[in-house]
C-alpha positions as CSV (number, residue, x, y, z in Angstrom):
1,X,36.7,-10.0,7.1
2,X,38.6,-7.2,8.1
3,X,38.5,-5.4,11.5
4,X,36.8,-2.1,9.7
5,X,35.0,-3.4,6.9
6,X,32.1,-5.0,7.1
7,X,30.9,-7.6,4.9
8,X,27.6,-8.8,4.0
9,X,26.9,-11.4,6.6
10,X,27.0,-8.1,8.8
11,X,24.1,-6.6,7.3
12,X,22.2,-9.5,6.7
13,X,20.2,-9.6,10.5
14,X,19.3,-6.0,9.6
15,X,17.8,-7.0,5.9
16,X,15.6,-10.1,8.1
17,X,14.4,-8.1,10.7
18,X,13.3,-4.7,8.5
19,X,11.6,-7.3,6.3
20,X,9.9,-9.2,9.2
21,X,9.4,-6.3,10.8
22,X,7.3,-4.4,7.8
23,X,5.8,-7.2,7.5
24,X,4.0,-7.5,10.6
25,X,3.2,-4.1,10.3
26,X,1.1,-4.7,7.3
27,X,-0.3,-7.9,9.1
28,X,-1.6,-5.5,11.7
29,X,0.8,-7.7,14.3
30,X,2.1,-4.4,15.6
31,X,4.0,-6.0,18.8
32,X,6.3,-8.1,16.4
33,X,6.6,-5.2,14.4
34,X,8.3,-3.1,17.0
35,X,10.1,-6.2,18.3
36,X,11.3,-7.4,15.1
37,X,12.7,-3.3,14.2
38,X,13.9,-2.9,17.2
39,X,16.3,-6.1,17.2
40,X,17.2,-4.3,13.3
41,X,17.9,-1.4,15.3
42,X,20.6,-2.6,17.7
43,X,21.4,-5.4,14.9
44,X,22.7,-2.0,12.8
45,X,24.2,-0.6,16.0
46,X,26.6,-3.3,16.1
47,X,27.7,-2.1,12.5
48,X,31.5,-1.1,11.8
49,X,31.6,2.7,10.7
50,X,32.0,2.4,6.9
51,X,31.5,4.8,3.9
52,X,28.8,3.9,2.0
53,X,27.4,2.1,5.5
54,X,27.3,-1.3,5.5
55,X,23.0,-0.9,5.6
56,X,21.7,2.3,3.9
57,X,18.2,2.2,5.1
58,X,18.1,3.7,8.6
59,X,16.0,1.1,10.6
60,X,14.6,4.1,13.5
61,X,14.0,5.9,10.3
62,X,11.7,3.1,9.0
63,X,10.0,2.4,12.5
64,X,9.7,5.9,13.2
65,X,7.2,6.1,9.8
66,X,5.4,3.1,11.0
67,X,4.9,4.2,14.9
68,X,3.9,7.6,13.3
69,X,1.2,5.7,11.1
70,X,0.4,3.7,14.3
71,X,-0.2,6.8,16.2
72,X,2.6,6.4,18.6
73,X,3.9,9.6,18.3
74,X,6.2,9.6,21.6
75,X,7.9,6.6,21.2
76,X,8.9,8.1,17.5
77,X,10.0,10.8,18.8
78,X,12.0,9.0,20.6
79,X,13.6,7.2,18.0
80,X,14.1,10.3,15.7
81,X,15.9,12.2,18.7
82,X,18.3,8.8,19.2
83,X,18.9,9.2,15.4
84,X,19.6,13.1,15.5
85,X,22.1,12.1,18.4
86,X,24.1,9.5,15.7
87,X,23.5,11.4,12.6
88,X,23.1,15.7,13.3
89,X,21.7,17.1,10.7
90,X,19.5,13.8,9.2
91,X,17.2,15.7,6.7
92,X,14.7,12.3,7.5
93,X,15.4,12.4,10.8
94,X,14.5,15.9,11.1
95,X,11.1,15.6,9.2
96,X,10.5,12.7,11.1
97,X,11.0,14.6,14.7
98,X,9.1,17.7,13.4
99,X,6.0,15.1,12.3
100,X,6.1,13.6,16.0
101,X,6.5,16.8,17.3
102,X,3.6,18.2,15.4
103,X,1.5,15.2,16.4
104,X,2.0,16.1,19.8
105,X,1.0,19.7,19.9
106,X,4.5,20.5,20.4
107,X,4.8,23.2,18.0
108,X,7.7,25.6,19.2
109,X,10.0,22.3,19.1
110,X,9.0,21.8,15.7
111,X,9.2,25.1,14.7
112,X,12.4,25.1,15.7
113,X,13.5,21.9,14.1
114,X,12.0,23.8,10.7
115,X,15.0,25.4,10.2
116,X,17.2,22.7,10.6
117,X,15.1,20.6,8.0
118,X,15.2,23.8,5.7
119,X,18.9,24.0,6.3
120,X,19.8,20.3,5.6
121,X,17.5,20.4,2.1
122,X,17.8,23.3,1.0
123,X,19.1,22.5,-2.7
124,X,16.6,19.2,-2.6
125,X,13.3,20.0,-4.7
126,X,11.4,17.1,-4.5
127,X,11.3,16.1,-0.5
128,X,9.8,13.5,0.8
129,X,6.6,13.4,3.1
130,X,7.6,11.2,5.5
131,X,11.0,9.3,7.4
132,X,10.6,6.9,5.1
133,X,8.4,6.0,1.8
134,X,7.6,2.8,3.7
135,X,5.0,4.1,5.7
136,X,1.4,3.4,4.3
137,X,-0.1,6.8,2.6
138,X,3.7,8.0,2.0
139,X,4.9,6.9,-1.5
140,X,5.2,10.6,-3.0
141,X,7.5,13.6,-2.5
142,X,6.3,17.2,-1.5
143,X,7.4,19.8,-4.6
């Protein structure tokens, strides 16, 4: 393996603990859901920089959904601002953060993070309802 290309093996901690980590969701074991996303999380961290990245799926993206769905709306918050601070403009990230924002009464912040979602979709037509179709109740798209 190269020094700036990643390879498979690289990825492959990320794939186990978004798959362990959904699972447990859906066993109602939420502790070892957040443990086993958050070890995806800084297992994709430790990613090289690549174009297409090395893992496409976003792991805060997917735990933010499922602390969302958990009510833990601060803690995805959280995770959406970390993302926003890696990836500016995220359209996911950004409906995400608006969501938790929302959740939490904090409505001038999500106003404001309106326009950057309008901004960073504005040629998509069918947007999704949530960070990330994993999250129970979120399979569709908003017209």
């Amino acid at each position: 393996m190269s020094a700036t290309k990643a390879s498979i093996i690289d990825a492959l901690p990320v794939a186990e603990a978004m798959l362990e980590g959904e699972l447990a969701f859906r066993e109602g074991k939420l502790d070892a859901a957040w443990a086993a996303l958050r070890r995806g999380i800084a297992a994709e961290d430790r990613l090289v920089y690549d174009e297409p990245p090395g893992w496409m799926i976003p792991v805060r993206h997917t735990m933010g959904a499922l602390l969302m769905s958990a009510g833990e709306y601060a803690e995805a918050e959280r995770l959406y601002r970390e993302d926003q601070d890696k990836h500016p403009g995220n359209g996911w990230t950004l409906l995400g953060l608006r969501q938790a924002l929302e959740a939490q009464s904090k409505n001038d912040e999500a106003a404001q993070i309106t326009s950057q979602l309008e901004a960073a979709w504005k040629r998509v037509v069918d947007r999704p309802t949530s960070s990330c179709l994993c999250a129970p109740g979120k399979g569709g798209t908003a017209g």
